[in-house]
C-alpha positions as CSV (number, residue, x, y, z in Angstrom):
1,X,30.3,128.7,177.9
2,X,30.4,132.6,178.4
3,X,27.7,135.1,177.0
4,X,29.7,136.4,174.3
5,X,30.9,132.9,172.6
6,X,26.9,131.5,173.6
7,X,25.5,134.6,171.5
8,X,28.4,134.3,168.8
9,X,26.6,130.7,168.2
10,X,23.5,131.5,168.5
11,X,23.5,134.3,166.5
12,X,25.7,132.3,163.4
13,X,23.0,129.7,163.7
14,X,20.6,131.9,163.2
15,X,22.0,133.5,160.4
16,X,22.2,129.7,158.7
17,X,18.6,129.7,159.5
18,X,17.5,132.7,157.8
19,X,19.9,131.7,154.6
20,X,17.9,128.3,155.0
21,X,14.0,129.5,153.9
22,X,12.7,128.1,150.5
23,X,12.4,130.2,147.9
24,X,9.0,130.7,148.1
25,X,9.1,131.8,151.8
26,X,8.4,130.5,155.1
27,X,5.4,131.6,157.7
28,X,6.5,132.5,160.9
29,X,3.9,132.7,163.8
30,X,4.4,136.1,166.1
31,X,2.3,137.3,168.5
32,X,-0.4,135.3,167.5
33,X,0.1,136.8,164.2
34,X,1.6,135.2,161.1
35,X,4.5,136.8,159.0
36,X,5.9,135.9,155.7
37,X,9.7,135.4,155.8
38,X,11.6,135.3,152.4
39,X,15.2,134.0,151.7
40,X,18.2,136.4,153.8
41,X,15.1,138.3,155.5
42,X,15.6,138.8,159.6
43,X,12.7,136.4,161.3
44,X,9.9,138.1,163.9
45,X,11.3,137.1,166.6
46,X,12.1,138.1,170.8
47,X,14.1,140.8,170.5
48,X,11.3,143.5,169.2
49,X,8.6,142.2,171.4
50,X,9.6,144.7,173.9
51,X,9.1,147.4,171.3
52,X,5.7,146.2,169.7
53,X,4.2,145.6,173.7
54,X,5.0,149.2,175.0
55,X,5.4,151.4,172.7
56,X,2.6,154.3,171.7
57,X,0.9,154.9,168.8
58,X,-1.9,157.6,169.3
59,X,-4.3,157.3,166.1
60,X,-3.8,159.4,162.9
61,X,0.0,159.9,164.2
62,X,3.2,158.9,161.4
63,X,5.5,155.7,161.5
64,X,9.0,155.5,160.5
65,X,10.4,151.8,161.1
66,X,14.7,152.0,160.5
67,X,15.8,148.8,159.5
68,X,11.9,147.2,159.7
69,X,13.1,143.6,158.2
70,X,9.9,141.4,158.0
71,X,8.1,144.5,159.0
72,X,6.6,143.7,162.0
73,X,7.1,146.9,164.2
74,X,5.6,148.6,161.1
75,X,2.8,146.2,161.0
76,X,1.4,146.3,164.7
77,X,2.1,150.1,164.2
78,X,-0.8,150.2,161.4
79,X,-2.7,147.6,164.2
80,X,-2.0,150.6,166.4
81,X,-4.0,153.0,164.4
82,X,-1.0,155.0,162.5
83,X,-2.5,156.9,159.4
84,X,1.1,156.6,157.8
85,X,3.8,154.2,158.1
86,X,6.9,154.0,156.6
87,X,9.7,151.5,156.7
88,X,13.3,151.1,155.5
89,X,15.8,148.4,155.2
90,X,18.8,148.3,153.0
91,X,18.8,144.7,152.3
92,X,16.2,144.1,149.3
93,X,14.9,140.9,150.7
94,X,13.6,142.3,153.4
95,X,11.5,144.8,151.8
96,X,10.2,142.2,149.9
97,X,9.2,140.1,152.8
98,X,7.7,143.2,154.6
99,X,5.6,144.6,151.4
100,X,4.1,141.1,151.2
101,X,3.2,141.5,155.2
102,X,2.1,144.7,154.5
103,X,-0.6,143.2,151.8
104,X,-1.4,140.1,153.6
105,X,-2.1,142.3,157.0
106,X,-4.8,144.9,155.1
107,X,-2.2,147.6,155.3
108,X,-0.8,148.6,151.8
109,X,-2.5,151.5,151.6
110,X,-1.2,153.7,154.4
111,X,2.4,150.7,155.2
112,X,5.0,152.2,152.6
113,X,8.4,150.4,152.5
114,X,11.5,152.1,150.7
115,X,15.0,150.5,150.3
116,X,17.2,153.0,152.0
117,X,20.8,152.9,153.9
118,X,19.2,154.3,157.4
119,X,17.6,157.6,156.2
120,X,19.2,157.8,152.6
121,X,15.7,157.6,150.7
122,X,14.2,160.4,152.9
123,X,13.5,164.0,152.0
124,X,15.1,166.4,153.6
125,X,11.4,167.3,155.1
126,X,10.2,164.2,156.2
127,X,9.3,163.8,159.4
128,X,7.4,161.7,161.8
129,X,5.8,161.1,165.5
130,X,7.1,157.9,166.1
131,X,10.2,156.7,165.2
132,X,11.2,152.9,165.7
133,X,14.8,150.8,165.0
134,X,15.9,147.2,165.9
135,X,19.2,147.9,164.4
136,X,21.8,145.1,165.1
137,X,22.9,145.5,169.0
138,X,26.6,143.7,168.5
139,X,30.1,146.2,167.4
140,X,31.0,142.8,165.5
141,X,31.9,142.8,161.7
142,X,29.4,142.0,159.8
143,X,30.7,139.6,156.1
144,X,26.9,140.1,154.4
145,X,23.7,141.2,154.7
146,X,22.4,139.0,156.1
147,X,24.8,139.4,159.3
148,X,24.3,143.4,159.0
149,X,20.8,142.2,160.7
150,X,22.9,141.0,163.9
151,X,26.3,142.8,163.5
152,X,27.3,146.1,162.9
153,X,31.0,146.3,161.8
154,X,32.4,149.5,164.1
155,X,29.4,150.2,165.1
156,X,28.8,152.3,162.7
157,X,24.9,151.8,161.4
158,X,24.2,152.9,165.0
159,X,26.3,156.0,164.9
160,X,24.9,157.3,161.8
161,X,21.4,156.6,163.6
162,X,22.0,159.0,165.9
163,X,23.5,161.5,164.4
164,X,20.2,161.7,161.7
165,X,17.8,160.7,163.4
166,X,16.9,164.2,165.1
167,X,16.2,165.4,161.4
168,X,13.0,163.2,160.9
169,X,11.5,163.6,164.4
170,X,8.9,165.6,164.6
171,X,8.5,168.5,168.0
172,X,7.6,166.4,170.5
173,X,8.0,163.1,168.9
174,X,9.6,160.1,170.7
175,X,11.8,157.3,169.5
176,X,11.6,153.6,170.6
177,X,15.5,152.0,170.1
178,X,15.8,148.3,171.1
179,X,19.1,146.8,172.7
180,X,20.3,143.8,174.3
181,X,21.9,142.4,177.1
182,X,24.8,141.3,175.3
183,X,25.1,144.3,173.5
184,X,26.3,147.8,173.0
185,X,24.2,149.4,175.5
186,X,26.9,152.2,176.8
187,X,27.3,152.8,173.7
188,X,24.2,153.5,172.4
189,X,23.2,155.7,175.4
190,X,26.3,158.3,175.1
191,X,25.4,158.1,171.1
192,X,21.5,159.5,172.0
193,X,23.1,161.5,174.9
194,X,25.6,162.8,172.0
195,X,22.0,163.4,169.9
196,X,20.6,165.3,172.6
197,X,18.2,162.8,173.4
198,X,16.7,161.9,176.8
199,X,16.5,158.1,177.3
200,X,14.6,155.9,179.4
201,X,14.3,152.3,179.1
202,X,10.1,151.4,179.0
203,X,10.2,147.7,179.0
204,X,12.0,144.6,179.1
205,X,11.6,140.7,177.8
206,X,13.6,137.5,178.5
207,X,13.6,134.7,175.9
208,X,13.4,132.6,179.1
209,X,13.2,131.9,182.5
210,X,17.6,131.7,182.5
211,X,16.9,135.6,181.7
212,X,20.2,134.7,180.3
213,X,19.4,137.0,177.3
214,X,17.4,139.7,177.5
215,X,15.5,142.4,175.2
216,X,15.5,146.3,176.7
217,X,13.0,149.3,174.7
218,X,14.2,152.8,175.4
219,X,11.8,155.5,174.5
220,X,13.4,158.4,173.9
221,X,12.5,162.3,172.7
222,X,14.4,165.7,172.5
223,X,15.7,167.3,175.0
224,X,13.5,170.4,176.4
């Protein structure tokens, strides 16, 4: 089986799985951490473990996490000393999922999560040191919301990333941007080009020894 139709399963599967959680939730066990997943919620999982290894968080700085799902990036953020997180996610059970993490974790008080379309919820002035996204990596359309975690129909969450992104970093700030091997990474590196954003990938992770799929982190910042 090739990459593409292997991820197409895997991914659908996954999807199932994420449908599949009780009603009252389901703990899922990430970097020796645990997470509460709810119904439709995106699980901690391989992909952003590139992310939450590598990237930097100097104390007192500001956290926004775009698209934070179960809000782990947001999470080991806080662990990371950030006076001020905040994360977004447009689907609704994923902010639920992610303010319960946020309690169970110690972190309510400085972890805030909006419901927000990429940067819809934002003031015009917010802005931040540290930007993170694990936005879905596939140009695939996307039937629910629970897809829209995996899939991005024209590739079109992405775009809109880039394009607004620049407004909410702060001088000198820097953006961590997960992709994949089987995704749009091309495309996502002529959209921050586009954005006038240096890029440079910082780490990588394999879900196995096959290295058959693999997990990239890109830091990137403003062009001087």
């Amino acid at each position: 089986m090739d990459l593409v139709s292997f991820t197409d399963q895997w991914q659908a599967q996954r999807q199932q799985l994420f449908k599949s959680v009780p009603p009252e939730g389901r703990t899922v066990r990430y970097l020796d951490r645990e997470f509460l997943v709810y119904p439709d919620t995106f699980w901690p999982f391989a992909d952003s473990l590139p992310l939450v290894r590598h990237f930097r968080v100097e104390p007192g700085e500001s956290v926004l996490d775009v698209g934070t799902g179960s809000g782990v990036i947001a999470v080991f953020a806080c662990y990371r000393g950030a006076a001020r997180v905040l994360g977004l996610d447009i689907n609704p059970a994923a902010i639920r999922s992610a303010t319960h993490n946020a309690q169970a974790h110690g972190f309510a008080d400085r972890l805030e999560l909006r419901r927000s379309d990429l940067f819809e919820a934002l003031g015009a002035d917010e802005r931040f040191d540290v930007i993170t996204a694990n936005l879905p990596f596939r140009n695939k359309p996307a039937h629910d919301v629970v897809a829209m975690s995996q899939w991005d129909t024209g590739f079109a969450t992405n775009t809109r990333f880039f394009e607004g992104v620049g407004r909410h970093l702060k001088p000198g700030g820097r953006i961590y941007f997960v992709q994949s091997n089987f995704g749009e990474i091309e495309a996502m590196q002529g959209l921050a080009q586009a954005a006038g954003l240096r890029v440079e990938e910082l780490a990588s992770e394999a879900i196995d020894d096959t290295k058959r799929q693999q997990f990239f982190v890109y830091e990137m910042s403003h062009r001087a």
